[in-house]
C-alpha positions, 0 to 999 in steps of 0.5 A: 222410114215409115211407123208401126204402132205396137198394140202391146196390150199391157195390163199393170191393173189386172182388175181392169178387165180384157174387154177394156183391155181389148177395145183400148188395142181396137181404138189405137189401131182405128187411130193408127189407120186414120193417122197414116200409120203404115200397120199395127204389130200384135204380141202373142204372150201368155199367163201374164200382164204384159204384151197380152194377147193370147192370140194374134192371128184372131186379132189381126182378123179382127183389126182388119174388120175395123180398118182400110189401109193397115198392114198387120204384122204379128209381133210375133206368133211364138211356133214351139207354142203351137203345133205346125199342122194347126198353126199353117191352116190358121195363119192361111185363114187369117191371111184370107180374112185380112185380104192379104194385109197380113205379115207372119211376124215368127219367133222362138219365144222369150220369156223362160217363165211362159215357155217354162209353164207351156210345157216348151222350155225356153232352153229347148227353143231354137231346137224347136222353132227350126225345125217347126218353121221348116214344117210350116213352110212346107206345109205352105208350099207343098202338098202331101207333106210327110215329116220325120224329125225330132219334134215332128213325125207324121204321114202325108198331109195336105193343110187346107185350104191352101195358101192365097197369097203366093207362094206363102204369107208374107213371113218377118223373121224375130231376132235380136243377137246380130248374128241371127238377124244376119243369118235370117236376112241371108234366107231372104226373111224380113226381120223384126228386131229390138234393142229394148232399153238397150243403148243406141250403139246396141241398136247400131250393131242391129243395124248392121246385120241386116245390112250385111245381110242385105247387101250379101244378097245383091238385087235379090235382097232389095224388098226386104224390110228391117222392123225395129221397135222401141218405146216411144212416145211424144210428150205434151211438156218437160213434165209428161216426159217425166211422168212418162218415163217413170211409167216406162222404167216401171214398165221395164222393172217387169218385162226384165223380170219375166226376160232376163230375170227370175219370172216371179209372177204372182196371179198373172201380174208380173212384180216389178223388180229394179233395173240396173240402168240408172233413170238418166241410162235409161233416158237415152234408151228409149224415146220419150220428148217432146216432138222437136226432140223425138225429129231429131232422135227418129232422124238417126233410125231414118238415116241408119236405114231401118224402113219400119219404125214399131213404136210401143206407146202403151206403157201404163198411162190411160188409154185416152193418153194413149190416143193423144201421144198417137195423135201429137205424133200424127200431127207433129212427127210423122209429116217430116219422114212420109210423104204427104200423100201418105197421110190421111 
């Protein structure tokens, strides 16, 4: 099992500027690259203070610039948000501009108060995101492209310049119902998925479907992979643990406003709503210990099979904590599941 570090761009204090918000997502990946981190995933999200990042293509061209070794996966690039014509020219650029490091992370999109307001409801959006990832991956692999369909209705086209990576860029498939991620493997997709702050045996069922969904494949389904993230930071002591997880739970009072629940953003700042977890229920959903602690935990994802681990480490502490709970983790985790020669 190797490790990804999510540059989940959160933003609780909106006065504190997207330059910072910026440089802060450049130096955890310049870090990710040091520690021997397998890549940095990027969020495309919209009109609010979570997972901000408006744009991932341009700032995977922009990690690849400060990096050597990193992969870069989008997590993930929302299609119904983005017209295929466009969307395919700019990912074969971002691809070029990486030198091949570059995974489409591709979704439907989650949260109905940002689809709502881009025009692309949230209900619409399986309908539009199958036939948009049928368009993209024609307009990849053929030339002279034609469509009629019902989101999309063009004459002959040609996107260029033409993919460099073969036959296409690298695609990981977003999904989080088991049916769906065992439907995705079947089409020979990677796939990203998360339990959030679901419990372990929801994780489990995950699992499993990408499983069945590999082993339906035979030798054909040896090289896909199985992304799983979650929050997960190493604490300095019983009481950073503590703190931390009280950040996560707040952290968590927002995602599941604008996920699950009503969306009420006021300014772009989502307000945090309660969660029905209880703090001990919620203690066992995510991974926030002490490094001997989080071996043992991470041991259960290694021994299930999942090849990525995608940790969210930006919860709403400092940056600079941000960098430590990287750093314990480089020094004292990550040696116990990738080889030495792996490790800068």
């Amino acid at each position: 099992m190797e490790f990804n570090h999510f540059l989940s761009a959160y933003y609780p204090d909106t006065n504190y500027g997207g330059d910072r918000l910026y440089a802060d997502m450049i130096a955890q990946a310049k870090h990710a690259d040091r520690l021997g981190y397998r890549g940095v995933t990027i969020p495309e999200h919209h009109l609010i203070n979570i997972l901000l990042v408006p744009d991932p293509l341009q700032m995977a061209v922009k990690v690849a610039s400060v990096t050597r070794n990193l992969e870069i996966v989008t997590s993930v690039c929302v299609l119904p948000l983005h017209d295929m014509r466009v969307f395919a020219g700019s990912a074969i650029q971002a691809d070029i501009l990486c030198e091949g490091r570059l995974i489409l992370g591709v979704g439907r999109g989650a949260f109905a108060y940002e689809m709502a307001r881009m025009g692309k409801p949230i209900e619409e959006s399986r309908e539009r995101f199958d036939e948009s990832l049928d368009v993209l991956m024609a307009l990849f692999t053929r030339e002279e492209v034609s469509w009629k369909g019902k989101y999309y209705n063009f004459e002959p086209i040609t996107v260029m310049p033409r993919p460099v990576t073969k036959p296409m860029p690298q695609i990981m498939m977003a999904a989080l119902i088991p049916e769906a991620i065992e439907a995705s493997v079947k089409r020979g997709f990677h796939i990203q998925t998360t339990p959030l702050n679901a419990t372990v045996e929801k994780m489990k069922e995950q699992v499993d479907a990408f499983m069945r969904g590999k082993q339906s494949l035979g030798a054909a389904g040896k090289h896909l992979r199985l992304a799983l993230s979650r929050v997960c930071c190493v604490a300095k002591s019983e009481a950073d643990a503590r703190a931390k997880l009280g950040l996560a739970y707040d952290y968590y009072g927002r995602f599941h406003n604008v996920f699950t629940g009503p969306g009420i953003v006021e300014n772009g700042a989502i307000r945090h709503l309660p969660l029905k977890q209880t703090m001990e229920e919620f203690k066992q959903s995510i991974i926030i210990c002490q490094a001997a602690e989080m071996i043992d935990r991470l041991g259960l994802y290694h021994e299930l099979g999942v090849n990525d681990f995608i940790m969210n480490v930006n919860i709403g502490h400092s940056n600079d904590e941000a960098l430590e709970c990287m750093e314990r983790f480089g020094s004292d985790v990550l040696p116990h599941f990738v080889p030495k020669q792996k490790v800068a």
